[in-house]
N, C-alpha and C positions, 0 to 999 in steps of 0.2 A: 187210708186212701192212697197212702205212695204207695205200696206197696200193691195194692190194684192195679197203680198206673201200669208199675213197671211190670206185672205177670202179664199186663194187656199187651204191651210190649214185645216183651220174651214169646207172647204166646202167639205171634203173628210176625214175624222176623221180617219176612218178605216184604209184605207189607206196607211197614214202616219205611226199610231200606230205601226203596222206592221213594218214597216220600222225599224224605233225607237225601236223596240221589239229586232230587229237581232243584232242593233249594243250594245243595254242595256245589252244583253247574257254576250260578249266579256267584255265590261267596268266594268260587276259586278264583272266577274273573277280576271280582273286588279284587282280593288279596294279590293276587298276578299282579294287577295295575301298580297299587301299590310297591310291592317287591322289586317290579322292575324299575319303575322311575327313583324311590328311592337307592338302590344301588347303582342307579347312575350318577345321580347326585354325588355320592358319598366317592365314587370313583373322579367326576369332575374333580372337585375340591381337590383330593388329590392330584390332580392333574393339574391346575392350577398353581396348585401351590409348588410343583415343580418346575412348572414354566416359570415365576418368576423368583427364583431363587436366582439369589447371587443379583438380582437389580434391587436397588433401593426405591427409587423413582423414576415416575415417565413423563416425560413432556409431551404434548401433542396438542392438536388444534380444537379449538372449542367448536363441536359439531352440531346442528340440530337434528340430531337423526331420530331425539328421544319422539317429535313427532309422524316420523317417517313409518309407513306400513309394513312393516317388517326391518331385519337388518340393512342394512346401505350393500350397494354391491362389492364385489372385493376391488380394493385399491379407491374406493369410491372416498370421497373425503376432505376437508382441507389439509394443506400441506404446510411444512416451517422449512423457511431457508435453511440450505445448507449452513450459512454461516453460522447462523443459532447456535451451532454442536462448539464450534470452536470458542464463542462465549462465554458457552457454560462451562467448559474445561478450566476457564480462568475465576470458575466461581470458589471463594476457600471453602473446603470439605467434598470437594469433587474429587473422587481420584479416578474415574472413566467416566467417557460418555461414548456411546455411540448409539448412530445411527440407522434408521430402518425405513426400508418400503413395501410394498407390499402392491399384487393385482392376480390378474387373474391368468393364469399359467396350466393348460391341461396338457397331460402325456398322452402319445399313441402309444398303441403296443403294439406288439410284433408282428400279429395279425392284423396290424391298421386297421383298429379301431380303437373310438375314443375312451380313455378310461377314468372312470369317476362322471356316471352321468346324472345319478342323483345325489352329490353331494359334492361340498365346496369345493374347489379344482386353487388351491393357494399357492403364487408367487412371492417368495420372499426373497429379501439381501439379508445373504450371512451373517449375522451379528455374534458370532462365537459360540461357542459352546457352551452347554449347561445354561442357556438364555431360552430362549424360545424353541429353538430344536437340541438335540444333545445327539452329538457326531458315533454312528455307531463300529461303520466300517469307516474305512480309508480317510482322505483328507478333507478340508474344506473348499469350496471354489476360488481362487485365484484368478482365475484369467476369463475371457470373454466366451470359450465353449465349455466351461466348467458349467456345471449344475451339480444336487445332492437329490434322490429322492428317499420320500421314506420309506422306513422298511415293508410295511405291510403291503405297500405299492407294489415294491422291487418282487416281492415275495411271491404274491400272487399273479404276477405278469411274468415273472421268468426275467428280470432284471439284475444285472450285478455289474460290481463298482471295475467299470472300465468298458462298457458296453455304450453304445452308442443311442440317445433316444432323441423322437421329433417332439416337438413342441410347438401347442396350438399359444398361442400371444397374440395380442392387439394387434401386432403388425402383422399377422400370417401364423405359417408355419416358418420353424426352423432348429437345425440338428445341433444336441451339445452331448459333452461326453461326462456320463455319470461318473465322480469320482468320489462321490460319498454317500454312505444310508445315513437317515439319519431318524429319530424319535419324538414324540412329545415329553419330554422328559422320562418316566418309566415306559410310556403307553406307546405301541409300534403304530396306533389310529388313534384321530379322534372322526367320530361318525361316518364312518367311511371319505374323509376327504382326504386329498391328497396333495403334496408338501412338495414343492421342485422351492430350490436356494442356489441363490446369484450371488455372484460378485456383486458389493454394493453399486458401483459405478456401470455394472452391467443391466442392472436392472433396475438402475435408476433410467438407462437407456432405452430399456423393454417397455417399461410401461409408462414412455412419457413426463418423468418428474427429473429429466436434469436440473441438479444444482438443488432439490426439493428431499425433505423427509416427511414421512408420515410420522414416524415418532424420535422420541430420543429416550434409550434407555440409560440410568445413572449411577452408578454405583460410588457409594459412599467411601470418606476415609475413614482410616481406622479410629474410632471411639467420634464418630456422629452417630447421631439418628436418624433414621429416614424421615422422620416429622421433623428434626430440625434442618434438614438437608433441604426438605419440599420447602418450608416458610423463607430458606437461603435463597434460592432458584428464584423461588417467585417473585421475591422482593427484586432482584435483579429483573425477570423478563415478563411475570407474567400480564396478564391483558384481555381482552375483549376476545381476544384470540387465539391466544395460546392458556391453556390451562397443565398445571403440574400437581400432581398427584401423587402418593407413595404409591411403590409397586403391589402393596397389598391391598389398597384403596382401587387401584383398576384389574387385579383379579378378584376382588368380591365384586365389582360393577360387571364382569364378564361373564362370571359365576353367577349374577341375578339376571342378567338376560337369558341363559342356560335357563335356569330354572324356571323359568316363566314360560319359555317356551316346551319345558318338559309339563310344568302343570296344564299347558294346554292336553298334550298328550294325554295325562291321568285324566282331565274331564270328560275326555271324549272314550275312552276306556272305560269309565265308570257309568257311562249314559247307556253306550250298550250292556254290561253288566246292572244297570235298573233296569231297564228290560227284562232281561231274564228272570231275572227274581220278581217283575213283575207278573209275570207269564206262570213264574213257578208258584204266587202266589194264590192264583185260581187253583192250581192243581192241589194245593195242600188245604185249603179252605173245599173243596169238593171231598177230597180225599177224608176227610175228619165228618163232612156230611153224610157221607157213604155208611162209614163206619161206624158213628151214631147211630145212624138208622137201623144196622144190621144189629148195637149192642139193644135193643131196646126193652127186650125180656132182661138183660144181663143190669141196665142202671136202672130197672123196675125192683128186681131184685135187691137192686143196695138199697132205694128207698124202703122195702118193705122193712129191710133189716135196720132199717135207723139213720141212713144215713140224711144228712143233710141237701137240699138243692146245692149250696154253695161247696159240701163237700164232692157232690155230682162233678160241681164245674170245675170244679178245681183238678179231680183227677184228671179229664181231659186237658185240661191247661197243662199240669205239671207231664202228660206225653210228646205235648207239641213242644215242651222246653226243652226235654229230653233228644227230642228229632233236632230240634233248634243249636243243642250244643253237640253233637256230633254231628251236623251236618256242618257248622262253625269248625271245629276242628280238623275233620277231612279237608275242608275246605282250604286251611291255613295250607298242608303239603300238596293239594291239589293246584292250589295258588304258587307255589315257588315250583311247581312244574309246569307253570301255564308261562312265566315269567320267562323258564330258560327258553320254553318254545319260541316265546316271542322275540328272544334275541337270536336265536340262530332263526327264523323269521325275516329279521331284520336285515342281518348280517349277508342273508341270501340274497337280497334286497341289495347290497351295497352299500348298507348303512351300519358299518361294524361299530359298537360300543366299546368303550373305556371299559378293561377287566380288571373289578373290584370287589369281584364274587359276592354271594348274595346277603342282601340288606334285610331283616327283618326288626321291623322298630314296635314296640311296644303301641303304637298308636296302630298300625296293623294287624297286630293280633287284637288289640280291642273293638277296633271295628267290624274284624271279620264273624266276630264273637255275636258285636250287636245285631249285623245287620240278619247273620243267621236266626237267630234269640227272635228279633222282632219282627221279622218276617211269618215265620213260625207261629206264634204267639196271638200275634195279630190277625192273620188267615185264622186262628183255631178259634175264636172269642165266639162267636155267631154259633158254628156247631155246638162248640160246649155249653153255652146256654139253651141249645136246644134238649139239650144231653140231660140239662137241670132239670128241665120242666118234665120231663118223663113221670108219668104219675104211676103209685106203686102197685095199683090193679093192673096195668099192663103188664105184669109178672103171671098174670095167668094167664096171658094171649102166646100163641106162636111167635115164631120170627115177624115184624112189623117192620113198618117204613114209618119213621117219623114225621111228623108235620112240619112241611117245608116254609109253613110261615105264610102269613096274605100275599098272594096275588095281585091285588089293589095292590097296597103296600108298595110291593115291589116295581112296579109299573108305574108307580108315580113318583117313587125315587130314582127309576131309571131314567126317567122321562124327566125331571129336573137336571139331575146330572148332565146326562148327553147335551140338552139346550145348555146348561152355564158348560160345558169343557168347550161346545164348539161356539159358543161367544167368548171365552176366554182366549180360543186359539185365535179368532180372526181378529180380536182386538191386540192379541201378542204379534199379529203380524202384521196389520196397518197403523199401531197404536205406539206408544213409548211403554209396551207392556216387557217388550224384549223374550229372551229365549226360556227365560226360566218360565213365564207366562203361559209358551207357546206350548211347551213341556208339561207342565202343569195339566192345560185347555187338552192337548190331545191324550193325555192321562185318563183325563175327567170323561172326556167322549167314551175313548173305550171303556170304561165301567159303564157306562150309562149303559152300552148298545149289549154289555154281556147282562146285564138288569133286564132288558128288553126282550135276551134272545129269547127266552122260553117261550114269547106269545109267537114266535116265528118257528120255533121247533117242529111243531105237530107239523103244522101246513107243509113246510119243506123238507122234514124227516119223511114226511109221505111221499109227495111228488118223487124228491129221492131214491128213493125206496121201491119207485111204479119198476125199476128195471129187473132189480136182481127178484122181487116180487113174480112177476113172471117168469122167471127162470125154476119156476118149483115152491116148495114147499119151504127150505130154507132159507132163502130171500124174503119171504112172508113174513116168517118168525121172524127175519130180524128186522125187516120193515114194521113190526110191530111191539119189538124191545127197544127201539130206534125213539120212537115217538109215547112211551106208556109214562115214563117219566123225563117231561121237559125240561126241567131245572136242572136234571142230572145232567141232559142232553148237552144241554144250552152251556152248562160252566164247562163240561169240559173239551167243547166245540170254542168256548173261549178263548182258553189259552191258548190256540191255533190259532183264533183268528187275530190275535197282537200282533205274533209273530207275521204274520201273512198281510196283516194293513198296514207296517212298516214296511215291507218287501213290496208290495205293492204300490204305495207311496212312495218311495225310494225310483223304482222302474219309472211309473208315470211322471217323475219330477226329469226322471233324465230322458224322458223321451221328449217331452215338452222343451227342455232347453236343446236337444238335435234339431225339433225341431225350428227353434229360432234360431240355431246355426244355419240351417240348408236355407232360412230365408232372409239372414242377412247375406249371404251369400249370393241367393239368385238377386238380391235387391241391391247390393254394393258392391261385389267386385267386377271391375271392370278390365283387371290385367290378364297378361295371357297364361304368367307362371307365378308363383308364390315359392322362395329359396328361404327354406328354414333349419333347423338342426332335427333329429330324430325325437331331441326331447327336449322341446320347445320349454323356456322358464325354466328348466334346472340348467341347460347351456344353451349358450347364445351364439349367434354368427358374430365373427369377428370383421372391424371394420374395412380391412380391405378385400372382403369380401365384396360388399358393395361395391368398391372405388374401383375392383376388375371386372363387374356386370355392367356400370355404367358408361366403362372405357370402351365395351366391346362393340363391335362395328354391327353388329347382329342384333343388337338391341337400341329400342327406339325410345324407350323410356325406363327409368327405374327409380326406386325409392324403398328407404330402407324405413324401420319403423322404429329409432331407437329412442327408449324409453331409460326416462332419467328421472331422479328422484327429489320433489321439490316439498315445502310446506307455502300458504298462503298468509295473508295478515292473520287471517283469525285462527293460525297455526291446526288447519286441516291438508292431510296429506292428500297430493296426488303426485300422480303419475304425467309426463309431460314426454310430450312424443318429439321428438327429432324429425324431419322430415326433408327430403327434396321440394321446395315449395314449389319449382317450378313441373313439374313430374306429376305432384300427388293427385294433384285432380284427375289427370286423365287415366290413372291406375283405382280408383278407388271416389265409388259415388259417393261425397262426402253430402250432397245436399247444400250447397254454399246457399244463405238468405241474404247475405251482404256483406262486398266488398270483395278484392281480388286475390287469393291464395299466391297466385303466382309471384304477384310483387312483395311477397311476405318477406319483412327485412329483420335484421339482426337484434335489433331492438323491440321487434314487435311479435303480438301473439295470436293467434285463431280458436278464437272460443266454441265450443259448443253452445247452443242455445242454453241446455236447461240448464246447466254448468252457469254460464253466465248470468242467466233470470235469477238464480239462487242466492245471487251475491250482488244482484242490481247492476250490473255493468252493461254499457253498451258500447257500440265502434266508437272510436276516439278518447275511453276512457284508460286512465292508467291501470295497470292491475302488479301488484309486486310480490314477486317468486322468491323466497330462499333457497337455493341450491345448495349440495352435497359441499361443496366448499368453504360452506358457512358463507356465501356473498349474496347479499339480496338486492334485486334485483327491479326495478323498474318495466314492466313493460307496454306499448302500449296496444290497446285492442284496436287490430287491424280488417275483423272480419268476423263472421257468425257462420256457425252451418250447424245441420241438424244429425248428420248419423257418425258417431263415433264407437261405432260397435270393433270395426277393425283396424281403429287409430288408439284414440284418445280424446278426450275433453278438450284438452288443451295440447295445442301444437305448436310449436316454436322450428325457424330452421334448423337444420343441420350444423349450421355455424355457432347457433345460439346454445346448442345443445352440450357441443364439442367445448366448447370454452369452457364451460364448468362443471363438464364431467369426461377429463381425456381419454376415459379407461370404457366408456360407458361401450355395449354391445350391442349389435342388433337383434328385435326378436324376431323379426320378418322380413325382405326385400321381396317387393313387387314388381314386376317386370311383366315389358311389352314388348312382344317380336317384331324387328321393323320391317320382315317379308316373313319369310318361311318358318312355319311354326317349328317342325324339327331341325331343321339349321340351327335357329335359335337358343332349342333345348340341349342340342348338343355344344353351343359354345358357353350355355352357364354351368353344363355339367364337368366339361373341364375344366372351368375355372374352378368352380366347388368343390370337384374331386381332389383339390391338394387337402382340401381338410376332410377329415374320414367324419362319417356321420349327418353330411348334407344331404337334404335333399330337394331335389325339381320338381314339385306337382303345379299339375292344373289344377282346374278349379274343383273338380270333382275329386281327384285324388286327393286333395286338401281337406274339404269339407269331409275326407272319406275315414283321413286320420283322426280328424278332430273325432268324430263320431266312435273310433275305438279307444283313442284316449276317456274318454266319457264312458263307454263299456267299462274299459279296468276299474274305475272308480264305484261303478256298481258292483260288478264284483266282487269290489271289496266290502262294500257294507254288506252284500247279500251274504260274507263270509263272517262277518263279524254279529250278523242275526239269525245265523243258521243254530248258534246256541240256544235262544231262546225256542224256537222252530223244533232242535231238538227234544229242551224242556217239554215242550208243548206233548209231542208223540211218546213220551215215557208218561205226560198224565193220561193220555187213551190207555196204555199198556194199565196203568195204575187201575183206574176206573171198570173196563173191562174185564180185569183179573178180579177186582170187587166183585163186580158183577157175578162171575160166573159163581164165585164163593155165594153169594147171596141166594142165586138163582139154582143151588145142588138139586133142591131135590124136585124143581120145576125139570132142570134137562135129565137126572136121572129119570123123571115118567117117561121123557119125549123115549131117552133111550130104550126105554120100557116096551113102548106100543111102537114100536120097529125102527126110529130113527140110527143110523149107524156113524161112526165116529167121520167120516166124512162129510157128511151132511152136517155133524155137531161144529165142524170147524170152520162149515161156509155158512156157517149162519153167524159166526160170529166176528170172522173176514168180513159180511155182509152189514153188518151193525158199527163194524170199525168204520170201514169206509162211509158208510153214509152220515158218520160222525164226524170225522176229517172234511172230506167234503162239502157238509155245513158250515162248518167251521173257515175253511176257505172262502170259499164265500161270503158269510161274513167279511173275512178280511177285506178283499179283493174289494167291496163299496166300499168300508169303511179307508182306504188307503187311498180310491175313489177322492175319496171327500174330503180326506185332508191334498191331495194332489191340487186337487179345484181352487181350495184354500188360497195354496203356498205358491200357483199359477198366478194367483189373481192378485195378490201381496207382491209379485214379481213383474207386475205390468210394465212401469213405470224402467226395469233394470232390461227390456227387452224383450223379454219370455213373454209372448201377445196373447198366446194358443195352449189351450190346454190339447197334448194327445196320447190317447188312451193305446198303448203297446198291445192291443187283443190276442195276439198269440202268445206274448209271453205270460198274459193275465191267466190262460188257456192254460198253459204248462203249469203254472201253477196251481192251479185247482188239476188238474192231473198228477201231478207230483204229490199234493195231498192228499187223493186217493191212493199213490203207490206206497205213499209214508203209511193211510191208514192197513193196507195190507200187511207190512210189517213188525204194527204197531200189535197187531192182533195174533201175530205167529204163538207168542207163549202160551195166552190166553184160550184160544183156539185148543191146543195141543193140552193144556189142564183140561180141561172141559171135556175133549175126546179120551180123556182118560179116566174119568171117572167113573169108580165104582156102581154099578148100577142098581146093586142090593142096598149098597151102604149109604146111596142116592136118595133111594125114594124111601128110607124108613129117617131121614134128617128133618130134623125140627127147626 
């Protein structure tokens, strides 16, 4: 029976190829993911581990950022006296120490404009060489217009050491003169951020921490150890506050925040690569149904001749392993070509990676191994049991269609399924069911609804069908090879429709949140301009920004939005707004239910209602904030209001913000014209114009941005499920190339009694598309319905309104007719080429 398998194999190349093509898509994605994060990893570590060569230990401030929503901003943090450093110089086994700060510092370039927009923009003090940067050309900073950038910076902007650059800092803009490149140790990047280095005394002046460190790096004497050197140190200084650590001990804690943040990356990599292979899974369980059905004289014959049922099932099993490990192996080299893609991807992007050429581990090739293997395997169980049951009198029938199994049956397992996936989905989204649930629930749906499609097949392969049916004789035929066999119809109208209800759902989710943008907007803003950066949350306005809109004689009010990073008693992070107290109301409908915003003082805070309900607090009670500096904070509730859509929960003055976070930015200013609106506009545009990259909208131009920002992010998933969407039209291509195989000597008659190879191709263009097209559809409700879902799961965060994008839903079932057109070109073109003698004498 191997040897059956493998002539069944050999004896249909194309075939199979194909097959093997759908699940290799999926496994290279795997494999990619993999490939790529793990050779970043292995590139960090080294990275790492060159950054801190040559320190033994580091002092710094005990932070609570482990509860903070992401990392702290840059410069963000408690600080250690300057005098600290001279302490520890006197500790024995010390033979350096020095000191370091750290904030946020971006280059312009030559073309004024800002450079490093989605990645960190880092301010450092020089701490030497072979420490945190390693000096490539010229010298280090010395004096107050000294700066160093790095090289990959200098490289790509047309910078070198003696060239003049501006710089975006807390304070503004201002010019210093490059006199050195410099490194991550070997690496000219790490993720596309970029490195400017001060004098320590200069940039303790830039970002606000005279007489302060962020850390202290410590280099040991000759014949200590860095654990004896840490237990030295601390027994001296350490405290509640300061914590001392070996240099090795805080690059694996920097290298485990890296990694955490790159495994986010692999899950979501890997979610859409389930997809795909989920997609591809229909096409290969269809693909193996077909095929059975076509071998049916051929596994009638092996039972005549002896063979076993379980030997039957087995040959089909051992072809799908066969598809399963050569789709697994292409996939391993498709996968370290999916990997470089995605770094020059990235790189294109502005997010260059650490080069440590490519990583492939032994847990990667095992995986890619399985999931091809059981993907495969799995999809083939069903057919090849149908394959078993073949009785050995059908050996004297013609070519046959196998029995596709009850009806009932199927309809009452689809019909369980879709009910338990779409109660699994809404209980994973109102429930403590969480995302694997949700994952799971909308899993379960889509099987259910491709279980179902066949009783939907006929009816709407007809309807369908009423067009190109009138168009002649071709259109008939295939309005009537469309609808003859539903289950064929329906699985491989499935695997489009996956693709097409995540696309679908994905659109509907982001139209629905435009839409609660344009109505917190008609419903809360109340200013005349909104002053922001181009790429609002990857860079910020710097604060005297604010301090020259609100100086200016042309504006009647203004208020910045700056957001600073706190935990709560019950150590849950938020986000805490900064604000002009006396300003924010009349810029921004906050909905105030009690008490006075304007007299908001330094000690007190403005809660949001459900914020506050959630944690039982009301006006006059205390509530206490940890701030970035490790200080916690008393403060007390001065007031309640209802809309924090374009604030915050929680809002504190400007004063209270500033104290414990000096580096912190703005991510908005609000502003009112105190007569003429373009007067106005023209006196925030030259104040914003010294920094490249601001910009002045109204209210619509704002709302206009936001709305493309939100496009790109569709984009991108629609770029990251156009695989699966692929998948999907290589099983049409699959199916219908079956098809025609099966159907020879059915079109060799047609060609017989006058049909000409023209007509043989639009009939089966005509049978694609109205397969595609079902199959859209499909999608397009089922994306529908989880939209509704994940809308209504979303009440409560804003999103009120479900709304359905109708033209793009539109394009999309047109797209999947132009896919089915293309899907059908091979097929189409075999079919018109076949033999017409050797047609109609085929059994």
């Amino acid at each position: 029976m191997l040897r059956v398998a493998l002539k069944a194999l050999l004896g249909h190349k194309l075939r199979f190829a194909m097959t093997a093509l759908s699940v290799l898509l999926g496994v290279a994605f795997v494999t990619g993911s993999f490939v790529l994060t793990d050779s970043m990893d292995r590139a960090f570590t080294g990275l790492f581990e060159d950054i801190f060569e040559g320190t033994d230990v580091v002092v710094g401030g005990v932070n609570p950022t482990e509860s903070f929503e992401g990392p702290p901003a840059i410069g963000a943090g408690p600080t250690l006296p300057e005098e600290l450093r001279e302490e520890i110089r006197g500790i024995d086994g010390v033979a350096e120490a020095r000191g370091s700060v750290e904030g946020f510092a971006q280059f312009i370039s030559k073309d004024d404009e800002p450079i490093g927009l989605q990645a960190p923009t880092f301010g450092f003090s020089w701490v030497g060489d072979s420490e945190q940067v390693t000096l490539r050309d010229g010298r280090a900073p010395t004096g107050p217009d000294d700066v160093t950038m790095d090289v990959s910076t200098a490289e790509l902007n047309g910078f070198e050491v003696g060239d003049e650059v501006r710089i975006v800092l807390p304070s503004g803009v201002e010019t210093f003169t490059i006199v050195g490149l410099t490194g991550f140790g070997d690496q000219d990047n790490l993720l596309g951020a970029t490195v400017a280095a001060f004098d320590l005394a200069r940039a303790q002046e830039l970002f606000g921490k005279d007489g302060q460190l962020d850390t202290i790096e410590i280099v040991a004497a000759d014949g200590v150890t860095p654990e004896e050197l840490r237990d030295r140190v601390a027994a001296v200084i350490a405290s509640d506050t300061v914590e001392v650590v070996t240099a090795q001990d805080e690059a694996d804690e920097q290298l485990e925040q890296i990694r955490t943040g790159l495994g986010f990356f692999t899950t979501a990599l890997l979610a859409f690569a389930g997809v795909a292979l989920f997609v591809g899974s229909f096409i290969i369980a269809n693909t193996f149904s077909i095929v059975v059905a076509q071998r049916t004289r051929e596994f009638a014959l092996l039972r005549a001749l002896g063979a076993s049922t379980r030997q039957v099932q087995w040959a089909v099993l051992i072809e799908a392993l066969t598809v399963g490990v050569l789709a697994g192996t292409l996939g391993i080299f498709g996968g370290v070509a999916l990997s470089l893609m995605l770094q020059v991807g990235l790189g294109a992007a502005g997010l260059d990676l650490p080069t440590g050429g490519i990583t492939i581990t032994a847990r990667t090739i095992v995986a890619s191994y399985a999931v091809a293997i059981v993907v495969t395997v799995v999809a083939s169980i069903a057919p090849a049991r149908r394959a078993a049951r073949v009785a050995p009198v059908e050996a004297m029938r013609g070519l046959g269609t196998a029995r596709e199994g009850s009806a009932t049956i199927r309809t009452v397992v689809g019909a369980i399924a879709g009910a338990g996936g779409a109660a699994a989905l809404v209980v994973g989204l109102l429930g403590p069911g969480g995302i694997a649930l949700v994952g799971a629930g909308a899993a379960l749906t889509m099987l259910g609804v491709a279980l179902l499609a066949p009783l939907l097949a006929t009816p709407v392969g007809h309807l369908l069908g009423e067009l190109p049916a009138r168009r002649g004789l071709p259109g008939r035929l295939a309005q009537r090879n469309a609808t003859r066999n539903p289950v064929r119809t329906a699985a491989t109208a499935s695997a489009l429709m996956i693709g097409l209800a995540l696309v679908s759902f994905v659109s509907i989710l982001v139209a629905s949140v435009q839409g609660a943008v344009a109505d917190t907007f008609d419903e809360q803003f109340r200013s005349d301009f909104i002053i922001a950066t181009d790429q609002p949350g990857f860079r910020n306005l710097p604060p005297s920004v604010y301090a020259d809109i609100d100086a200016s004689p042309a504006i009647a009010a203004a208020s910045p939005v700056r957001f600073v990073q706190t935990v709560d008693a019950d150590d849950a992070a938020t986000f805490v707004a900064g604000v002009n107290a006396t300003a924010i109301a009349d810029l921004v409908e906050l909905g105030v239910t009690d008490g006075d915003i304007a007299a908001l003082g330094i000690d007190e805070v403005f809660l949001a209602n459900e914020w506050a309900a959630d944690r039982d607090l009301a006006v006059g009670d205390s509530v206490s904030l940890t701030f970035a500096d490790a200080q916690t904070v008393p403060l007390r509730v001065a007031g309640l209001f209802d809309n924090a859509d374009l604030v915050s929960p929680v809002l504190v003055s400007l004063e209270t913000a500033t104290a414990h976070d000096p580096t912190a930015f703005d991510m908005f200013v609000f502003a009112r014209a105190e007569g003429d609106l373009e007067a106005a506009r023209q006196a925030i545009t030259e104040i914003a114009g010294v920094i490249p990259g601001i910009e002045v909208q109204d209210q619509a131009e704002f709302r206009q941005s936001q709305e493309d920002g939100i496009n790109q992010i569709l984009t991108l998933m629609i770029g990251l499920l156009a695989l699966a969407i692929l998948i999907a039209l290589l099983g049409i291509i699959n199916t219908l190339a079956l098809s025609v195989f099966e159907r020879t000597r059915e079109i060799g008659l047609l060609r017989a009694v006058g049909m000409d190879a023209r007509q043989t191709r639009s009939m089966i263009r005509w049978e694609s598309i109205i397969v595609a097209v079902f199959g859209a559809l499909l999608g397009v409700v089922v994306g529908a319905f989880f939209g509704y879902a994940v809308v209504q799961a979303l009440r409560d965060e804003g999103i009120s309104r479900l709304v359905l994008p109708y033209s793009r839903l539109a394009i999309y079932v047109l797209a999947a007719g132009i896919g089915g057109v293309a899907a059908a070109i091979f097929p189409a073109w075999r079919a018109s080429r076949l033999d017409v003698l050797e047609a109609v004498t085929t059994e």
